[in-house]
N, C-alpha and C positions, 0 to 999 in steps of 0.2 A: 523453374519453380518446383516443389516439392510436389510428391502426386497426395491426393486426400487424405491417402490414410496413414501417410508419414507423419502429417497432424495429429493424428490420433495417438499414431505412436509414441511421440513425445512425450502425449499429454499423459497417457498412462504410464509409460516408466516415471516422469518427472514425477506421478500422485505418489507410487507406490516407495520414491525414495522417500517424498516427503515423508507419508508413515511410516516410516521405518525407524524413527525414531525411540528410545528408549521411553520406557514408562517415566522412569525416573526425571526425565528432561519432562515431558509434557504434564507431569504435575507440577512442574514450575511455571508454567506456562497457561494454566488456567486463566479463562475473562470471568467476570461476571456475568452471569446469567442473568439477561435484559427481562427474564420472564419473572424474576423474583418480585419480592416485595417491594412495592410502588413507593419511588421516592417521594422527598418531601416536595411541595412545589416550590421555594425556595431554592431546592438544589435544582430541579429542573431549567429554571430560568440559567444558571449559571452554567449548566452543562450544554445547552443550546445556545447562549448568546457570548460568553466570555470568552475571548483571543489570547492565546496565552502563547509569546513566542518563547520557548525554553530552548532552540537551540537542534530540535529534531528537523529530519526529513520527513517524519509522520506525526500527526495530528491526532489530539484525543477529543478536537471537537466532532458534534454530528452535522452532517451534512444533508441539504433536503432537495438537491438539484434530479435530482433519481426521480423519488417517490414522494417528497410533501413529509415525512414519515420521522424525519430528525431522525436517521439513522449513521452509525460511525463505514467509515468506507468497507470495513469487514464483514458491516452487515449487509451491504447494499447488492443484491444478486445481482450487481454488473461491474463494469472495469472502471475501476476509478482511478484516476493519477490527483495526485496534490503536488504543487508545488509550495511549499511554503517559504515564509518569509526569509529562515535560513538558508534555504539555498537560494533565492534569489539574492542573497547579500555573498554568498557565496561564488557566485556563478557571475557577478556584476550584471544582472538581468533586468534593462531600465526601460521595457516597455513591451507591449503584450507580445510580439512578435518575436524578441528574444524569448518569454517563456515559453510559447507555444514549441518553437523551435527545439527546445529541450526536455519538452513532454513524451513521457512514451506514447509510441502509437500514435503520432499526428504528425503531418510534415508540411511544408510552407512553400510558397509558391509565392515569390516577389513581383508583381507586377510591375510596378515603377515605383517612383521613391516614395509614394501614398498609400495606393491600393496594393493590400495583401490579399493572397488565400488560402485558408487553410483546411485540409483533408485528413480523415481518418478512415482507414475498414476501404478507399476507394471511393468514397464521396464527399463533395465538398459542405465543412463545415458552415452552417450558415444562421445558428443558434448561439446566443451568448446571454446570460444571465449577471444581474448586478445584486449580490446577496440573496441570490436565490428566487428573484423576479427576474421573468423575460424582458429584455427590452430591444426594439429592431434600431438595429443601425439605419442609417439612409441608404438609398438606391444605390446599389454600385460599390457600396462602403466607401464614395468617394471624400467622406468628410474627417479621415482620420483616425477610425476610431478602431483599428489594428493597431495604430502606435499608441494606444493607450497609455500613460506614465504605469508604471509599477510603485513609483512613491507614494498612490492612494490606496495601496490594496495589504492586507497581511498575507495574502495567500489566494493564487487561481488553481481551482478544481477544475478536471476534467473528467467528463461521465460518458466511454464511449457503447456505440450504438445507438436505436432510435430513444429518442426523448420526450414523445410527444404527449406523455400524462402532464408534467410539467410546461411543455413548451408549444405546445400545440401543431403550430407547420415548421416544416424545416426537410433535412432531409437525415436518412436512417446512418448518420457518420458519428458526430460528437452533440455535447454542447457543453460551453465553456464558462463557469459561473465564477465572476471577481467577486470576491469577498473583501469588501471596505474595513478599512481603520475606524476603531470608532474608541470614543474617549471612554478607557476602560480603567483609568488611574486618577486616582482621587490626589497623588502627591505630585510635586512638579516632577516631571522627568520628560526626556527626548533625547534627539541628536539632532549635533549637526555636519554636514559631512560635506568635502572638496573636491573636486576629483578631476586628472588633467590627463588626455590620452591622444594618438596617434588623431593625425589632421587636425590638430589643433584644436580635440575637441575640450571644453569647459564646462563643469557644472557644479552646481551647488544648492543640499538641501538642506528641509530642516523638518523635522517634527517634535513636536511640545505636546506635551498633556497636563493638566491640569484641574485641578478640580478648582470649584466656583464660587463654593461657600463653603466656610466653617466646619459644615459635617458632612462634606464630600460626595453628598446626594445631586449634585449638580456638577457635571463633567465636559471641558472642553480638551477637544484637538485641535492644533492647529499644523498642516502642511503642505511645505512649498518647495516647486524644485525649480531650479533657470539654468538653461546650458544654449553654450555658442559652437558653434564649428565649421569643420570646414568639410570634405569628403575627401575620398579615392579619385571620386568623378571629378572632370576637371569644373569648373565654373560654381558648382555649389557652394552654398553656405546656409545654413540652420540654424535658427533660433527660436525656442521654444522655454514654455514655460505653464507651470501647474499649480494651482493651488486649491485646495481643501480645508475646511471646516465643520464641525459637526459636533454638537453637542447631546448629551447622556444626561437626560434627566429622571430620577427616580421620583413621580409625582406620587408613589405610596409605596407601602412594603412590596407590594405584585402588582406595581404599574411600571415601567420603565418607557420613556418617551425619546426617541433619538430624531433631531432634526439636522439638516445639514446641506450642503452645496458644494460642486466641483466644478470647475471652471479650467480647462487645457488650450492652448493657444501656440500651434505649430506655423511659424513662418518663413519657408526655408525661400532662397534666392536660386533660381537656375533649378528648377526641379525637371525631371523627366516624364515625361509623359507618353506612356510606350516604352520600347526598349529600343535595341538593335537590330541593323538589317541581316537577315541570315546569310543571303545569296549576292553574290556579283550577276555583274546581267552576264556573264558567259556561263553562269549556274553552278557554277563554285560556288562553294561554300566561304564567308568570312571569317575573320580570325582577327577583330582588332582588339587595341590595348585594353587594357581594364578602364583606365581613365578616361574612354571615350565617351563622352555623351550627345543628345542631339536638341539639348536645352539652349533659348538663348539667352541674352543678358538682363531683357525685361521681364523672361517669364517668374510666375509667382504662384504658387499654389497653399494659400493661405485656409487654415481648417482652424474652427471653433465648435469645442464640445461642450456644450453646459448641463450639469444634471441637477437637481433640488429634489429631494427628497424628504419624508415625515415617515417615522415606524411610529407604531405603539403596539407593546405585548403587556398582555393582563394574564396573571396568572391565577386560576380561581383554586379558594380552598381543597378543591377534591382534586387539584392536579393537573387539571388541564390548561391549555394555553387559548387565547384568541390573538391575533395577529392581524393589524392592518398596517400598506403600506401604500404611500402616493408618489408616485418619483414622475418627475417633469425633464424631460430628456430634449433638448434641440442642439445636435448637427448643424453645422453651416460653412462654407465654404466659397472664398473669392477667390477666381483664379484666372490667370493668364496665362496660356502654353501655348504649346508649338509642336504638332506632332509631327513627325517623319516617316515616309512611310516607302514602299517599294522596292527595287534591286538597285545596289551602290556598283557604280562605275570603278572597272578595278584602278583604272588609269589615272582618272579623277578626284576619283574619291566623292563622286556628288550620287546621292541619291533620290530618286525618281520623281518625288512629292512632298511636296511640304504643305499642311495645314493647319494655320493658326488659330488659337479656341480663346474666347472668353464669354464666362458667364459666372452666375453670380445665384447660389441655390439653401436652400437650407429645408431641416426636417423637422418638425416638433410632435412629440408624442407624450401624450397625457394617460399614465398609467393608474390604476387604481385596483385591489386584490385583497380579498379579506381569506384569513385561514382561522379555523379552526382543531386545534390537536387534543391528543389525551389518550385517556385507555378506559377499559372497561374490565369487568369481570364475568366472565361465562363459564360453568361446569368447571368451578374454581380455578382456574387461570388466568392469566392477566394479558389481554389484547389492545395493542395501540391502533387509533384512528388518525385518520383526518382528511377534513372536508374543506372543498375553497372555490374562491369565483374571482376571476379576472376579466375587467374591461381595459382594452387603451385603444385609441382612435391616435392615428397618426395622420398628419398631414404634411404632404411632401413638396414644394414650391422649387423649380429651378425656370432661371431667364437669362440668355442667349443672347450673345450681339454677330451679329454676322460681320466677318472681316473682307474690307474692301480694298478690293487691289492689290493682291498681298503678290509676293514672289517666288514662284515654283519651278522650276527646283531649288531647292537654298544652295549654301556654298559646300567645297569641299569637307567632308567629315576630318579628313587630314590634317587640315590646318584649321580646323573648325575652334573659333576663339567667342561665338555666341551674338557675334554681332550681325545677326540676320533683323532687319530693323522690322519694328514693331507696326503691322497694320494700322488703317484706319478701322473707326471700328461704326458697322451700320447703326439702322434703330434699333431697340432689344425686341422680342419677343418673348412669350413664355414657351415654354421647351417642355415643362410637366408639371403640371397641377394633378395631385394624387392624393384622393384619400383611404386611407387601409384603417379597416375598421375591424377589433378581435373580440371575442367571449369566449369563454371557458370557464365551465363548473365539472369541478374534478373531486375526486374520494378514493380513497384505499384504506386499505387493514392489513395488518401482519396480526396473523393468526397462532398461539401459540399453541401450537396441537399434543406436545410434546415438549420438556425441558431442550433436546436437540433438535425437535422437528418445527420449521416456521414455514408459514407461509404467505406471498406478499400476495395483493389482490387486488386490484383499481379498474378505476378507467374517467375517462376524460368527453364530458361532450362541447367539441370546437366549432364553432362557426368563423368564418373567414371573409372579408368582403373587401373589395376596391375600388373605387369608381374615381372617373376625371380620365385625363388624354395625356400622353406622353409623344412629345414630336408627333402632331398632328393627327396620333389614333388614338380614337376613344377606348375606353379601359371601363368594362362594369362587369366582372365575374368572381367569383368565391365560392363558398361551400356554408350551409347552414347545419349545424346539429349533426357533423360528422363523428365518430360515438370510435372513440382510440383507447383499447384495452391494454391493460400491462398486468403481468403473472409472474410470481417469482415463488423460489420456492428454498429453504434453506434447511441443510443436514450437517448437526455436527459431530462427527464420525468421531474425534475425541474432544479436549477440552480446547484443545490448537488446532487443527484442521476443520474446515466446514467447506464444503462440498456446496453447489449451487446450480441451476439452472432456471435463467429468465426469458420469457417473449414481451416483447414491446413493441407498439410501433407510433408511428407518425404519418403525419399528410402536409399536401402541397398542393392550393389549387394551383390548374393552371388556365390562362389563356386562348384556348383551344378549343371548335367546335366540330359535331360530330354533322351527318349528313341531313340530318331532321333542323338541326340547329340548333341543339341544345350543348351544352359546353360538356367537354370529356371530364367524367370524374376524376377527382382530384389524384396523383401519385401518390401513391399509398410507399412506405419508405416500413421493411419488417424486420425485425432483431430475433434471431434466438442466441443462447449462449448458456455454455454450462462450463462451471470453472471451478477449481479449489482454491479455497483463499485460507493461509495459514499466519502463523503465529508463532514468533520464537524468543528465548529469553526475556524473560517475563512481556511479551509485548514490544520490547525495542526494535528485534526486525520482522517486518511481514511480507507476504509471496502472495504472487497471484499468478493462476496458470490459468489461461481460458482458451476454449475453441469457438471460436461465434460464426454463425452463418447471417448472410447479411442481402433483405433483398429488398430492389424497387422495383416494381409493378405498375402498370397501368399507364406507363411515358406514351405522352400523346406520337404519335408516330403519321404522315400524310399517307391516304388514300390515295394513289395514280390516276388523275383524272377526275378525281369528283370533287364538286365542288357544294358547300353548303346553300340548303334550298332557298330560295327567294332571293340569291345572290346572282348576279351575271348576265341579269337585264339592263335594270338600268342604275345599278348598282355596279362597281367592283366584285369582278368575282372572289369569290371567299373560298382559302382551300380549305377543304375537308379532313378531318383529321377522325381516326379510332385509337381507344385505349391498347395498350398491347403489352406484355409481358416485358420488362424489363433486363435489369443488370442483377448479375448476383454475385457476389462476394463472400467469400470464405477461408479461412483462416486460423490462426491460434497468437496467443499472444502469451510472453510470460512478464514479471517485475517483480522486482526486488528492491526495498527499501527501508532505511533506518540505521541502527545500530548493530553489526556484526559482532564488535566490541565495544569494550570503555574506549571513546576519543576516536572514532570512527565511524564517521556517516557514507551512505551508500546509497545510490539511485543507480537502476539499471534494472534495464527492459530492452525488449524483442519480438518486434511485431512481423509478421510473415503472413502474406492473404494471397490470394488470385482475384480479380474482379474483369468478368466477362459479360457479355449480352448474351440473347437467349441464341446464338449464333454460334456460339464459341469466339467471338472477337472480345479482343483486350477492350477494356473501354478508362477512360479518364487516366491514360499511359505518364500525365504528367506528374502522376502520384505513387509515391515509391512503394514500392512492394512489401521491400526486406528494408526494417530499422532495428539498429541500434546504438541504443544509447545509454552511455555512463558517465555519473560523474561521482568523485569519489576524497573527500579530503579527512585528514586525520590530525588530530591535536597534536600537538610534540611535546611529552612532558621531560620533566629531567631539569636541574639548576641550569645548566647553559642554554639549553634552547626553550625552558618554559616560556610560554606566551605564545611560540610558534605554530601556524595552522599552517599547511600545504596540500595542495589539492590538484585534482584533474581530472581531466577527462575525455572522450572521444564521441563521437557522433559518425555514425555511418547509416548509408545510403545504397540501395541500388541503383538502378539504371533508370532512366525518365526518359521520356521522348515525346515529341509532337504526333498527334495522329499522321500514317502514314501516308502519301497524298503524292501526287504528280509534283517535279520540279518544274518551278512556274515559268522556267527559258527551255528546259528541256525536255519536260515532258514526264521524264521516265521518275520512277516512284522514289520518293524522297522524305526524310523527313527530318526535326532537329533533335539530336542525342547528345545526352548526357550520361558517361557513365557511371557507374558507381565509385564513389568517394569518401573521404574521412576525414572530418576536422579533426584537431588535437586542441584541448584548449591544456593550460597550467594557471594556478593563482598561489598564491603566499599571504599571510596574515600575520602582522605581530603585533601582539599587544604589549606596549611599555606601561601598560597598567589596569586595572579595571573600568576605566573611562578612554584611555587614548589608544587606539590602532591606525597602522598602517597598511594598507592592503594594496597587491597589484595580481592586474588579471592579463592571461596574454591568450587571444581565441587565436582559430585558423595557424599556429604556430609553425604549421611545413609551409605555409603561403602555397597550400592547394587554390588552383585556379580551377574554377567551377561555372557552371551558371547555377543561379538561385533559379531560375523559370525559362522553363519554354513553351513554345506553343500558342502563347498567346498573341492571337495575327499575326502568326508566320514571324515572332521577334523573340530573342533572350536575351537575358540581364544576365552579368556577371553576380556572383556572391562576394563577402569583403573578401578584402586580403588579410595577410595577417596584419595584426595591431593590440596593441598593446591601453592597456590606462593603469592607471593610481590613481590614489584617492585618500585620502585622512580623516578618520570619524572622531569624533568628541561625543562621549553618551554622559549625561547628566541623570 
């Protein structure tokens, strides 16, 4: 790794070429001055709620996942990545896991063919917003909802470091806001589109819009995706399917009313659960094919995600907006597996344990959040506000059948064809009854002190609660009226560069008690960051260079021997736990994105951190250090090849590994590596007309062999191989 103040070094050569720029270019270059005179509210609703895919890498909508504050990402004093809907058509990117993956500054960690996870800055992301409301996944994320479709969304942002003005608990890494489709065209238009690629995979979608009456005050979308296939892994097959609605009504000139429903339905055949064994019992290390899995023929890992949702924004005469929304979110998930677990016999091929699982769980969470925005005027200036409140109660349900009599060890992985026969299965039980109950009343200002000088200013008061039992332990802890400040401050040094520095933080109760018996205060999760965020050619490309220091504090950590009081009579003793200084993390990050030229789009970023304990030990090693990541396609004009797009890109990684640890036959210290690697992807686009394209995408194109994860219970999972699709759009 780089030592600290090579960070620095970067950062300031990299500012001082930025400004080096001629005069003459950065009066081309000029924004508007957000402190000027207060638009109409008419335009405000339009510049806050209207999707406009035109074909960028960058976005002229504002975004509120930061600050509440409807700011554009060059305002936002912190690091923002967008993906938008171009490049996800670009990039053939068909659900969250593929975006995330191509995001700067966040990297992914495959668990099995369900659960993902994903990290930035060194900690694991565990925030995600739906138009800019928090909403929690279920326990475990076991219900799906990483694979989210990308055919409900125009575009997912990412806002790294802590989030907790906005999002309340989490931890100090990202959080990841979908921004929904919503019915923004009063004439018929959509597409529909085909697409056939490697294992056999199939699908096919559609999106329509349409307005409803006469005088287009009344607005429908309608979309749906369905795909079949098969995998790499042998035994799998997948089938899945999405669909969305949601209607745009304009009930007055400054009312607009959006209601609407999502519904996603993942059912794939033979899924994995876990990964690979790492070790043979003579403590070698394994090495088998890609195609292996340790799925069998009955198993089933069936996920349902339902959302419902209701907006309404009023915009009043002087300007300002009110905002309330309700969204109804249940998670649910039926499943049968078959885990595998321990050292594989080299001779055999059989490894050490097998344990078959079924149970049958679901989540529902009842969200509800009004906001209020605007501006004001003070010592003739013009300063935006806004103020808001969040309630959602979630309740978590999973039930359990115990399998009787099942067979351990199963058969060889070698010849492994999945017919390891299915258990009986006992009576059920419940397994976890969970209620997580949130509030949050939050406020900020950007202050306009100065035509270049702003300042952001918030904070957030969260309370957090849980109660019910998980697998036979009871669960009653949280945090009331914990008080999460956010600061930001912004300088714009000319009409194109501005200069920034912000601190934020967040919290995390935890389950943990001190020696009195009172529960350790929550992990406090703290961001600082100062960055230059610029601007070129009128706007079409912009840069962000940032250094951010990144830290968690207060990780419950056990006392040696003591045990919490009134426990260890006639009670279970209870270990003891104190707060204690944490992990910290630090680094720089730079991006690049938009239009270099006419017919040329660009994304490309480079994220570089350390993240240590208060020890000097590496900590969460399964999370890459050093990214980067491009992708990059260009129009082809000219009579012969008009119509033609062609693109690419690369994705690079460093080294990952499992925490260091004793090998489990041999003792001596071991762990599982992965080194640093580089996908290549390639695509091509032709268009035979204004309505008809052809497109093909080819990722992993060296057929780098990787693992996508380790670490997780001593197991990895390969990443794909190369593979290929097409696809054929029709746009109406």
């Amino acid at each position: 790794m780089s030592k600290p103040h090579s960070s620095w070094s970067v950062f300031v050569v990299s500012s001082f070429l930025g400004l080096g720029m001629s005069s003459a270019a950065l009066a081309q270059q000029a924004e508007p001055d957000p402190s000027a005179a207060p638009a109409a509210a008419d335009d405000d609703v339009v510049e806050m709620e209207t999707i406009v895919v035109n074909g960028s890498y960058t976005i002229k909508e504002k975004i509120d996942m930061a600050t509440g504050l409807g700011l554009s990402p060059q305002e936002t004093p912190q690091s923002v990545t967008v993906i938008t809907q171009q490049q996800i058509q670009d990039q053939g990117l068909t659900n969250l896991v593929d975006v995330v993956s191509n995001a700067v500054g966040v990297s992914t960690n495959e668990v099995d063919d369900v659960r993902n996870t994903f990290y930035a800055r060194g900690f694991e992301i565990s925030n995600y917003q739906v138009d800019g409301v928090p909403l929690a996944w279920s326990l475990a994320a076991d219900s799906g909802e990483t694979l989210a479709d990308t055919a409900l969304y125009d575009r997912i942002e990412v806002v790294r470091g802590a989030t907790g003005l906005m999002t309340g608990v989490g931890d100090p890494s990202a959080s990841i806001n979908l921004v929904r489709k919503h019915a923004d065209s009063a004439e018929f238009a959509g597409y529909v589109e085909a697409g056939y690629g490697s294992w056999d995979q199939r699908q096919v979608t559609a999106d329509v819009s349409s307005g409803l009456n006469s005088s287009g005050s009344i607005r429908g979308r309608l979309v749906g995706r369905y795909g079949q296939g098969n995998s790499y892994q042998d035994l799998y097959e997948s089938q899945d399917s999405v669909i969305y609605g949601v209607i745009d009504a304009d009930v007055t000139e400054n009312t607009l009313l959006r209601v609407g429903a999502s519904y996603q339905d993942n059912d794939p055949t033979a899924p994995t659960w876990g990964a690979l064994p790492t070790w043979y019992t003579d403590g070698s290390h394994t090495d088998l094919p890609r195609s292996t899995t340790t799925a069998a023929d009955w198993t089933r890992w069936h996920t349902m995600n339902t959302n419902v949702f209701a907006n309404i924004v009023h915009s009043f005469s002087n300007g300002w907006q009110l905002i309330g929304n309700y969204n109804h979110l249940k998670n649910a998930q039926r499943t049968h597996l078959l885990y595998l677990s321990g050292q594989l016999d080299r001779e055999t091929g059989v490894e050490e344990y097998a344990y078959p699982y079924r149970a049958s769980g679901e989540s529902k969470q009842d969200s509800f959040d009004a906001q209020l925005k605007g501006y004001f005027n003070l010592f003739e200036r013009k300063h935006e506000f806004v103020i808001g409140a969040l309630h959602s109660e979630q309740d978590a349900h999973t039930i359990s059948w115990p399998a009787i009599d099942y067979q351990t060890p199963a058969g060889s992985l070698y010849t492994w064809d999945g017919s390891y026969p299915e258990p009986e299965w006992g009576d059920s039980y419940v397994a976890q009854d969970l209620t997580t109950t949130q509030d949050g009343y939050y406020g900020a200002m950007r202050f306009s002190v100065t035509d270049a000088l702003k300042f952001v200013a918030g904070g957030r008061l969260a309370s957090w609660d849980r109660k019910g039992s998980s697998y036979g332990t009871a669960e009653n802890f949280g945090d009331d009226n914990v008080f999460i400040p956010y600061f930001g401050a912004l300088y714009d040094v000319t009409a194109a560069h501005r200069v920034y520095a912000s601190y934020t933080e967040i919290y995390k109760p935890q389950n943990a008690r001190e020696v009195d018996g009172s529960y350790v205060d929550p992990v406090t999760g703290k961001s600082s960051e100062i960055g230059l965020k610029s601007r070129f050619m009128d706007d079409a490309l912009q840069t962000t260079l940032a250094l951010f220091l990144v830290q968690q504090d207060n990780l419950a950590q056990a006392i040696p021997g003591a045990i919490v009081d009134g426990t260890g009579d006639d009670a279970l003793p209870e270990q003891a736990y104190r707060g204690a200084k944490g992990v910290e993390s630090k680094g720089f990050e730079a991006e690049v994105v938009g239009k270099p030229m006419e017919h040329l789009n660009v994304s490309l970023g480079y994220t570089q951190f350390k993240a240590e304990d208060a020890d000097g030990n590496k900590v969460n090693t399964e999370a890459a250090r050093r990214m980067l990541k491009l992708f990059v396609t260009y129009e082809v004009t000219g009579n012969a090849l008009q119509g033609l797009t062609v693109g690419g890109g690369v994705n690079y990684q460093d080294e990952i590994y499992g925490t260091t640890g004793p090998n489990p036959v041999t003792g001596d210290p071991d762990r599982i590596y992965q080194g640093g690697y580089t996908l290549v992807a390639l695509m091509a686009r032709y268009a035979v007309n204004p309505n008809l394209s052809f497109q093909i995408n080819a990722n992993n194109l060296t057929d780098e062999k990787y693992y996508s994860q380790v670490n997780f219970f001593s197991q990895y999972r390969y990443g794909d191989p190369r593979n290929f699709t097409g696809s054929v759009r029709y746009t109406f």
